[in-house]
C-alpha positions in Angstrom: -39.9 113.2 195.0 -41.0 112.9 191.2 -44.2 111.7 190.7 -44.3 109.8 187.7 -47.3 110.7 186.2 -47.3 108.2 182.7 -47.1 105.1 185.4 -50.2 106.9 187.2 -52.3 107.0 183.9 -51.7 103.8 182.9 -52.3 102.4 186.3 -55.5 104.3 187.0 -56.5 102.9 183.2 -56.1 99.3 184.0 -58.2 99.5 187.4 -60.8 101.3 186.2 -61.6 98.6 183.3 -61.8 96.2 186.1 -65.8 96.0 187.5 -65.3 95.6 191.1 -68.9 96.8 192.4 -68.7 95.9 196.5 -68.9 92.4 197.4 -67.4 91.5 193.6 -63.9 92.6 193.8 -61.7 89.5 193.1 -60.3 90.1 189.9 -59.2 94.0 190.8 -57.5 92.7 193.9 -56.0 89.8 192.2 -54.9 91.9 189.6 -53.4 94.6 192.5 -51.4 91.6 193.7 -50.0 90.7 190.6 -49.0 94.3 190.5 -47.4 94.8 193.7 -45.9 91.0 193.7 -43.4 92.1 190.3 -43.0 95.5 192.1 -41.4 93.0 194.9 -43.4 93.6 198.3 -44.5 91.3 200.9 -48.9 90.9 200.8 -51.5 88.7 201.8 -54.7 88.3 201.2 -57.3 88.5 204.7 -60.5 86.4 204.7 -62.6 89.5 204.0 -60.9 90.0 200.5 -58.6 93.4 201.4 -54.9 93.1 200.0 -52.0 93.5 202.8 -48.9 94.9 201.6 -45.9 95.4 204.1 -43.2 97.6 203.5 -40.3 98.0 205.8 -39.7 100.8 207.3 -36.4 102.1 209.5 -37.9 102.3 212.8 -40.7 99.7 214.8 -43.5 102.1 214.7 -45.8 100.9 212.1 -48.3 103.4 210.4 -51.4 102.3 207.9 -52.5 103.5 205.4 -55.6 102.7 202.1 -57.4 103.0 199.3 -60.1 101.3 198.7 -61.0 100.1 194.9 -65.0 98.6 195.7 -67.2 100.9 193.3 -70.6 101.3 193.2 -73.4 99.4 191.4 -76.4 97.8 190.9 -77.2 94.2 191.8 -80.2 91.9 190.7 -83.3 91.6 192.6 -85.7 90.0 190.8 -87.9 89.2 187.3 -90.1 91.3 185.4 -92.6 89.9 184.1 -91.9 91.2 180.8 -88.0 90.0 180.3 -86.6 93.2 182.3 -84.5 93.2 185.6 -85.6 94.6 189.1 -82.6 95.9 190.6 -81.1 96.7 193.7 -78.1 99.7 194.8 -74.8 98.8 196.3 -73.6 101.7 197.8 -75.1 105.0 196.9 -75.3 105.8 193.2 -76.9 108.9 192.1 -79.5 106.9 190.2 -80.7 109.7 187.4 -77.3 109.7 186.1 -77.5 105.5 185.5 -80.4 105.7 183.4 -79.7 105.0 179.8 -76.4 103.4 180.9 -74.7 100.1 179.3 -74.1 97.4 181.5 -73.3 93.8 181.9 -74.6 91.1 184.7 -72.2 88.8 185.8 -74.2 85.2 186.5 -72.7 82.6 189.5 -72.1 80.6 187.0 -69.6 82.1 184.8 -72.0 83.7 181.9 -71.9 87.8 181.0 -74.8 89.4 179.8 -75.2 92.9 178.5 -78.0 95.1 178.6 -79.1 98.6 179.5 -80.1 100.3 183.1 -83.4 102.0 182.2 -86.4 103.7 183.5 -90.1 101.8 183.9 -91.2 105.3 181.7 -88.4 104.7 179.1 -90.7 105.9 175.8 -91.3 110.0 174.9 -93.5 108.2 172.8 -95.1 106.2 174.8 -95.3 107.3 178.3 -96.6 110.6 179.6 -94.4 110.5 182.4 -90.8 109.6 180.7 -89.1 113.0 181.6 -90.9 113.2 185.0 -91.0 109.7 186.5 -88.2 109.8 189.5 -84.9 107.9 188.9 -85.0 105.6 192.0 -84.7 101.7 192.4 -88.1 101.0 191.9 -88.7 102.9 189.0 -86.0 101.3 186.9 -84.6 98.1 185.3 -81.8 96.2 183.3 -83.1 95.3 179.7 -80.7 92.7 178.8 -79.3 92.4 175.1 -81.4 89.1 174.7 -84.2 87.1 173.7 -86.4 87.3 176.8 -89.7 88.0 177.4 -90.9 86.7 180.9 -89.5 85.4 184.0 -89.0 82.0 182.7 -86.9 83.1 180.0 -84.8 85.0 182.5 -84.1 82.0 184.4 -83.2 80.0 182.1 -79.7 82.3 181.4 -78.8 81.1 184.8 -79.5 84.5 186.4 -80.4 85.0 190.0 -81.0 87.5 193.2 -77.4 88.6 193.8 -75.9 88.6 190.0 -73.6 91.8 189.8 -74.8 94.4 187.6 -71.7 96.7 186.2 -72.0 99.6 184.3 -69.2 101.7 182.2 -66.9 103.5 183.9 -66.4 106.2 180.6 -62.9 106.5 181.3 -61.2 109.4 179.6 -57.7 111.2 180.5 -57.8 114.4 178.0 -54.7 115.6 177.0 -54.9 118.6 179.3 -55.2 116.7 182.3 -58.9 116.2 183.0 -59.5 112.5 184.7 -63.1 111.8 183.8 -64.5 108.5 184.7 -67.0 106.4 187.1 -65.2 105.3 190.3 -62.5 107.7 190.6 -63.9 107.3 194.1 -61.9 105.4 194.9 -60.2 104.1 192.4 -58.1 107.0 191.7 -56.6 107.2 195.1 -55.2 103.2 195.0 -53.5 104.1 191.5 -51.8 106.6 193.8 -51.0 104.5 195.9 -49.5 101.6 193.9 -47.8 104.3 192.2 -46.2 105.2 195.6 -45.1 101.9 196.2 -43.5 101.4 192.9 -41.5 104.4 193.6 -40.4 103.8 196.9 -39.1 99.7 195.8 -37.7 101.7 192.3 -35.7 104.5 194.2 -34.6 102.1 197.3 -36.1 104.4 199.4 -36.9 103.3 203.1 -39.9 104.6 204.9 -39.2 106.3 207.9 -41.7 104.0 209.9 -43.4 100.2 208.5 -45.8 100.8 206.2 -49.2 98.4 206.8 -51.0 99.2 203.2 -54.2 97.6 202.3 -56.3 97.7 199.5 -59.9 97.2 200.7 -63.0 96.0 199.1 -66.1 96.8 201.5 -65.8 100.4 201.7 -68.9 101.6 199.9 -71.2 99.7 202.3 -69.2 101.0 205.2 -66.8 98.0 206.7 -64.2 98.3 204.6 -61.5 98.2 207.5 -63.7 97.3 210.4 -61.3 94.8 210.7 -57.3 96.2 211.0 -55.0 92.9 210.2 -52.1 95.1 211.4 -50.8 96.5 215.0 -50.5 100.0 213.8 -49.8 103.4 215.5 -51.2 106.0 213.1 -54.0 105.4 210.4 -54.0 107.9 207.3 -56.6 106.9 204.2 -56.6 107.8 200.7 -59.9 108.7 199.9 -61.4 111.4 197.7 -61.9 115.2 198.2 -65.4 116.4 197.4 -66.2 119.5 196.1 -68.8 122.0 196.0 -71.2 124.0 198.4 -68.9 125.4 200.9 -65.7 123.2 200.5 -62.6 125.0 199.7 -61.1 121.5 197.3 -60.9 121.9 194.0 -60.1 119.1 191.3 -56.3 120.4 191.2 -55.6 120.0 195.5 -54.8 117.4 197.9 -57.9 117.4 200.5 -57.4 117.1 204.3 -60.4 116.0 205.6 -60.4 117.7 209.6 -64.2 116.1 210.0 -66.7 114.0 208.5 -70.5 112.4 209.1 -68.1 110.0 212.0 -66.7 113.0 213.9 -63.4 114.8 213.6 -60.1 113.0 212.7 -56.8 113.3 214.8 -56.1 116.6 215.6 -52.3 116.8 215.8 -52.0 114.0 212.5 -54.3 116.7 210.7 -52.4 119.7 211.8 -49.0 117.9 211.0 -50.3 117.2 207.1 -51.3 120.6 206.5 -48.1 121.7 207.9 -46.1 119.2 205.2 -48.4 120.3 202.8 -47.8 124.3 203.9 -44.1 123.4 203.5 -43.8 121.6 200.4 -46.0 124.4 198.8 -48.5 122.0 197.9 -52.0 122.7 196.0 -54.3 121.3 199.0 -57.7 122.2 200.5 -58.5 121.8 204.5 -62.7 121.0 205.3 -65.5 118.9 206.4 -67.8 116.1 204.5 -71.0 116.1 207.0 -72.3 113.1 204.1 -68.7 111.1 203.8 -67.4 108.2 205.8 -64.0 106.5 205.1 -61.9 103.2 206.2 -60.6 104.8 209.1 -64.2 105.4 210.5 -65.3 101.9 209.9 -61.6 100.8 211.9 -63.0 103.3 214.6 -66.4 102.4 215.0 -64.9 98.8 215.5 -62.8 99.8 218.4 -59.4 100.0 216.9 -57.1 102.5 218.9 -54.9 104.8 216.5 -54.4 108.3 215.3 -56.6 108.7 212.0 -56.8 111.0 209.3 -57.8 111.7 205.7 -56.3 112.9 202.5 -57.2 112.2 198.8 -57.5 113.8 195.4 -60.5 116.4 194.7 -63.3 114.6 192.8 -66.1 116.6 191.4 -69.4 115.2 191.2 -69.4 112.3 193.4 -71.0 109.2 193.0 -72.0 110.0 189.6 -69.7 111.1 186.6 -67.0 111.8 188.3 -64.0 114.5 187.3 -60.6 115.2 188.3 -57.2 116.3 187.2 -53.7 114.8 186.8 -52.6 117.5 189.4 -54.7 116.9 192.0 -53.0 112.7 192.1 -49.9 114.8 192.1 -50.3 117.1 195.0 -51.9 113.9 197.0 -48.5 111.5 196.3 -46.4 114.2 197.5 -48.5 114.5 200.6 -48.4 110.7 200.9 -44.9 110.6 200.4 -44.0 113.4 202.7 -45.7 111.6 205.6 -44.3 108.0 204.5 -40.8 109.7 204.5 -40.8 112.3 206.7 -41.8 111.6 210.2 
């Protein structure tokens, strides 16, 4: 059980330069597949967009399991009349932290602009209200790195309703551990993953049941695994740990999610990964997300029948600048790999 932590870096690197906001995740699952195909796995592709891998397993129960690599982000939703951007949230950003962030807008037709997501009150200088005005959708734009002055102008890039809007994750790995980048929800969790399954094809080792693994990309806007393309017995996610308030995780533990904002997960499949968890002597954190939703409760709320729970890496700050540590991928992959082996 040696988690190979240089693989994991590199890995985590590659998918967080990818911009995958929800609904524009193509290239990062294309990319996943390239991945897993030279790792030597069976996948598919479903209709929705989520990557399928199958990995046998020694018995005919079949267990799932996910990550899901959909960010955040911003999407066009109309001209200013000045040359600026309206926008529109996919997902939840925490909108103060976007302001004064790079970005880039991906046209329909194949074109890339950059720009900068700003407030309407972006002047000390200028406008009484600059430190005051509230970061929310309506009180900010995209000022594109362009020639544009009016609506006309705007159209004339090619740029519609709908074009993606992708800001900078920051990625940085500091030498003593620290993961701190946009989108380690949930991006850190499907490097873990992949990282898994490399291990398992490297080491020959077989699973003790099938593994149904999927890479999802509708998460953030809460259907990521509505639909389940596999007949599975036991559902655990990969998701991330919050911390703060009253939550025990930390950015060094494994969290085991025993309830969140869709009710509590499976009792006995929670108490059996704190009990692995116990044994191994694993860094790991048991509590409840009242604001959190995951892939297993979309795959619940559309009727799927299976034993569901939740574990992933602590990740501080949520849906803004997000931080963890090296240790807290670790402590997760053993977890995962002492379910995927061990039962």
């Amino acid at each position: 059980m040696n988690f190979n932590e240089s693989y994991f870096k590199e890995t985590l690197r590659d998918i967080l330069a990818i911009d995958s906001p929800t609904g524009y995740t193509e290239k990062v699952i294309d990319w996943l597949k390239t991945e897993v195909d030279s790792i030597g796995y069976e996948n598919f592709y479903t209709k929705k967009g989520n990557l399928v891998v199958n990995v046998p397993g020694k018995s005919d129960k079949t267990i799932g399991t996910s990550a899901h690599v959909d960010t955040l982000g911003l999407a066009v939703r109309g001209y200013g009349s000045d040359g600026t951007l309206s926008l529109t949230c996919l997902g939840g950003p925490i909108m103060p932290t976007l302001d004064g962030e790079y970005c880039k807008v991906y046209t329909r037709w194949g074109n890339v602009y950059t720009g900068t997501i700003l407030s309407n009150s972006p002047a000390a200088h200028v406008y009484g209200d600059s430190s005051s005005l509230k970061r929310e959708e309506k009180n900010m734009h995209v000022k594109l790195d362009e020639d544009v002055k009016n609506a006309d102008d705007l159209k004339k890039l090619g740029i519609l309703a709908g074009d993606f809007i992708c800001y900078d994750p920051k990625t940085v790995i500091t030498d003593k551990g620290y993961i701190k980048s946009r989108f380690l929800d949930d991006k850190m969790s499907a490097a873990i993953l992949l990282s898994m399954l490399k291990y398992l094809k490297d080491n020959k080792i077989q699973p003790a049941h099938n593994i149904c693994a999927i890479f999802s990309a509708y998460e953030e806007v809460g259907h990521g695994l509505s639909h389940f393309p596999c007949e599975i017995d036991e559902f655990v996610t990969v998701d991330m740990g919050c911390i703060g308030d009253d939550l025990n995780c930390t950015e060094f533990d494994v969290s085991i999610c025993a309830k969140d904002s869709s009710g509590p997960y499976d009792y006995g499949l929670t108490t059996r990964l704190i009990q692995l968890a116990v044994e191994a002597g694993l860094s790991y954190a048991v509590d409840i997300y009242p604001m959190y939703g995951s892939d297993v409760s979309a795959a619940r709320y559309a009727g799927h029948d299976f034993k569901g729970a939740l574990i992933g890496p602590g990740v501080a700050a949520s849906h803004g600048m997000e931080r963890s540590h090296v240790k807290a991928a670790e402590n997760t992959w053993k977890l995962l790999y002492l379910y995927f082996t061990g039962l």
